[in-house]
Each structure stands twice: as C-alpha cells, then as structure tokens.
N, C-alpha and C positions, 0 to 999 in steps of 0.2 A: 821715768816715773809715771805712777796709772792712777787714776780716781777710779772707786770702786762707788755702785751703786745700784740701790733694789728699792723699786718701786710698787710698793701695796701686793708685794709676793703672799700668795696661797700654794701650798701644795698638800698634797694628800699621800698615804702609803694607800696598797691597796682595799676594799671593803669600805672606801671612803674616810678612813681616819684620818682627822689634820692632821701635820709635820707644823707647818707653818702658817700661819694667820696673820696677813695683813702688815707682813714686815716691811719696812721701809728705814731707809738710812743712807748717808754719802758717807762713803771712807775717801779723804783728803792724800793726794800723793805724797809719799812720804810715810806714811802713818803706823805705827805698829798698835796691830787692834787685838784684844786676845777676847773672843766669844767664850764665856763659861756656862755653867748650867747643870741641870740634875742628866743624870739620861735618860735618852729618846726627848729630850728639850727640844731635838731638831738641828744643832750645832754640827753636824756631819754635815746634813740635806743642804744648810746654812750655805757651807762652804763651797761645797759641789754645782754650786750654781755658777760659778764668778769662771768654771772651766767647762762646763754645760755636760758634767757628769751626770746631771739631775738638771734638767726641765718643768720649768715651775707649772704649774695650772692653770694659776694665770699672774698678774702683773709684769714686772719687765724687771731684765736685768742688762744694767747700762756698764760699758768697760769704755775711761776716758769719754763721753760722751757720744759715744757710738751704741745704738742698741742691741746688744749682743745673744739673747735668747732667741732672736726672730732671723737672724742671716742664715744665707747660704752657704754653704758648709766650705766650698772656698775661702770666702771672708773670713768665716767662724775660723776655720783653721790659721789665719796669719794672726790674729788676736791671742788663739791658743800657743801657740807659739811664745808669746810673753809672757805665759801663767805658766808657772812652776810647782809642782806639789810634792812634800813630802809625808811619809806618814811614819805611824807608829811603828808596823813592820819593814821599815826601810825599802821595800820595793825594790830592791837591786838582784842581779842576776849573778845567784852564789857560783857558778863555776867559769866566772867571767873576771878578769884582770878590775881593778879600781879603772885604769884609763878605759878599760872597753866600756863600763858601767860607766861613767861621765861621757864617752863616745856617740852614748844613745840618745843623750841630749839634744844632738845636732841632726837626728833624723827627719826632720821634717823638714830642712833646707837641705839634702843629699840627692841625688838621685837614685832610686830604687837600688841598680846594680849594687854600687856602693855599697850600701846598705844590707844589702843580703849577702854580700863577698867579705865584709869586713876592712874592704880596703877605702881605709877614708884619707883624705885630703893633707899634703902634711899641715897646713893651718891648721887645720881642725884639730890633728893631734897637738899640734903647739897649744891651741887655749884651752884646751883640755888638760894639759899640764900645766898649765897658769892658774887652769879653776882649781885644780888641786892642791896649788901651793897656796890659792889662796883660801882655804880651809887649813892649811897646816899638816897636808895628806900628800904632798910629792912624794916622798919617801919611797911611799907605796902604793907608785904608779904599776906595776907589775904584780902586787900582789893580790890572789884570788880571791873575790868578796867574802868566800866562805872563813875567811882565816883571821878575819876581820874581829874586833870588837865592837857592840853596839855604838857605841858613842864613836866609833872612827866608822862604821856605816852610814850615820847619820849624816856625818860630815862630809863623805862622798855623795850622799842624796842630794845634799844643798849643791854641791859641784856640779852633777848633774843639772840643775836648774839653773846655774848661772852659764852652764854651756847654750841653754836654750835663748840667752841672752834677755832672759826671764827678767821683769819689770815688777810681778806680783808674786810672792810666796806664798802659797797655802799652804799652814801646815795644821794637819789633823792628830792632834796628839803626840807630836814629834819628841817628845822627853818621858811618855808615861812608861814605856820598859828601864826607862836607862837609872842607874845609880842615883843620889842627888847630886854630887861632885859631876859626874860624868852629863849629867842635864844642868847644870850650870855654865859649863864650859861649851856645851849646844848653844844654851840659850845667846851667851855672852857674842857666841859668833853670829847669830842670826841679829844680833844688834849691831854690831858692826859694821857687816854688811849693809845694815838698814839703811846705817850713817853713813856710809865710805860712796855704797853704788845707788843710792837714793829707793832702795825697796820698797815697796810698800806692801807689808808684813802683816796676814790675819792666821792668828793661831788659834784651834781650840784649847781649850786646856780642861780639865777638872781638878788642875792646881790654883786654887786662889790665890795662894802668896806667893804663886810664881805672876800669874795675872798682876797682881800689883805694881810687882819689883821689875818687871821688864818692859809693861804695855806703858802706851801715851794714854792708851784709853781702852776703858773694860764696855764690852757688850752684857748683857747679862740675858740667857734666854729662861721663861718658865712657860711649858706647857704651849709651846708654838708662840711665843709672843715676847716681844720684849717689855723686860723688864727694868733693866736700869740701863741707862747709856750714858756714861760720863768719866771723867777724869777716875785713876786708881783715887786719890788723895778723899774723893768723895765718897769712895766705898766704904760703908761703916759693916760695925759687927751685926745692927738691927737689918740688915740688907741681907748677910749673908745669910743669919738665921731664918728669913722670910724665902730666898731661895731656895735653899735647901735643907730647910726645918730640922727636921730628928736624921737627917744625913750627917749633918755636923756635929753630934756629940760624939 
C-alpha cells in the first residue's frame, strides 16, 4: 500500500501556459480517488506526475514519504516499479500473446538478455498466469492482444500492472472507449482489487456518475486548480454545474 502526495505543484505547457497551480493534497493508502474536470483542467499532467511522466516546475511530489521528483534515476526507478498505469488505448502489444503482454510487466526486475530473447523465468510466467486469472483472463493466456475485446484488453493492462507487483494504479481514462456494461465490469474489478490487494487507485474520468459510484473520494480540477476535494456523497448538482457550466446540458 502507498501514500500519494503533491506539494504546492506548478507546471506549465510550453510558451509558459499553467497546467497546474499550486496543487497540493495526500492520497491515504488504500484510497480510490477519481480526478474529474473539464479538458486541459490538467488531470492528464495531474496524473503523470506520481510516475514522473511529467516533471513539475516546481513543488514536490512525495510516493510513501520518500520524495520522488528529485531522485536519482536508480532510486526513481525501484519506486516506479510500484506504479502501474493504464490508459484509454490499452497500451498493449497487438501481435503479442495476453501472457507475453502481462510478461512486460516484470521487465524491470529481469536481466536485459531475458528480456530481449523472450525467455523469462518459469516464476515469472506462473504469476503472470495468476495475474490473469485474477482479472478473469486465464483463458486467454495464449491469445494474441489484437483478437481481443476492449473490455478484455483493459483487463490484461490491469495484469500487467499487478505483474509489476504495482502498489499504485493510475488510470487515465480507463473506461472512456469501452461500452457502459463492459466499463462497469472494469470498474467493478479495479475495485476489487482495491479491496482484495490494498491498491491505491487514482483515475481520471470525465464520467461524473461513474466518479460518484466507485471513488471514496472525488478531486475535482478547474483551470489548473482545485476545485472541490471531498467525499462523492458531497458532490451536489451546484458543483457540477460550476465545473463544467454549459458542458453539462
């Protein structure tokens, strides 16, 4: 389990335009947080930071109470290593096996050869068949990602991440291609997970009432800043309409 946390974060796109202003917050181990907002709110930039996709400007961003923007790429990298991410295009390698695509999970504890030969460890392929059964994807350990459905892609991303023996989830829009049935049954496992392997789960969304109905707790970004942080049960309709005004009719 990981505390997530950003301290008086700035960043800028290029020509000097904020992303972010002055953010700060602890996410609590455990936690499922869903960041919503209009776009360009920042909620990408948001996220990218907790895996140092994105490098803030300035302030600090702290993983477990280690401060994590400022290490040496050694260090940086065994931290990385516990942060998982999935996104909206599933990021999987379409003419690669479900097991070889959860397989790449473990690259950062293999050694090189390994790694470039294909031939990994039989451990490795065992919990790589475990992380697929425990998504409900054994099945189609052998079967090549291209053949896949989006909602059994997703399901293999999240494998992937638990091979990494990932502590933090990030997911950036993980349900916006998929069905509503087929993003329900995402969601539902990324909550279970939550509960079963103690995740601690930040998602963006531009679904509100998915934000509701899954988070412990909604972020809410407007124009690089936060705007509401607190329990779903607090999020009324005058909030959402002040978020994203003439977006919502």
């Amino acid at each position: 389990m990981a505390m997530l946390e950003l301290k008086h974060i700035c960043q800028s796109y290029k020509k000097g335009k904020p992303v972010l202003r002055d953010i700060s917050f602890t996410i609590p181990a455990g936690q499922f947080v869903s960041v919503i907002g209009p776009s360009g709110a920042g909620k990408t930039t948001l996220l990218r930071l907790f895996n140092h996709m994105v490098c803030p400007d300035s302030g600090e961003v702290w993983i477990d109470e280690v401060r994590f923007d400022t290490l040496k790429s050694r260090k940086r990298r065994t931290i990385q290593q516990r942060v998982g991410m999935i996104f909206q295009d599933f990021c999987l390698v379409d003419t690669c096996t479900c097991l070889q695509n959860v397989l790449n999970g473990c690259l950062a504890r293999i050694p090189l050869w390994r790694a470039l030969s294909g031939f990994f460890p039989r451990v490795e392929k065992e919990k790589a068949l475990a992380a697929l059964e425990a998504v409900g994807m054994e099945e189609y350990s052998q079967t090549l990602a291209h053949a896949l459905s989006g909602g059994q892609k997703q399901r293999v991303a999240i494998a992937r991440t638990l091979m990494q023996d990932a502590t933090i989830l990030l997911a950036d829009e993980p349900v916006a291609s998929l069905d509503p049935l087929t993003a329900r049954q995402v969601l539902e496992l990324m909550c279970r997970l939550q509960k079963e392997q103690g995740l601690t789960v930040v998602m963006n969304s531009h679904n509100v009432e998915q934000a509701r109905n899954w988070s412990d707790r909604i972020i809410g970004l407007k124009d690089g800043r936060i705007f509401f942080d607190g329990a779903p049960a607090d999020w009324t309709e005058d909030r959402l309409q002040a978020l994203y005004g003439r977006q919502t009719s």
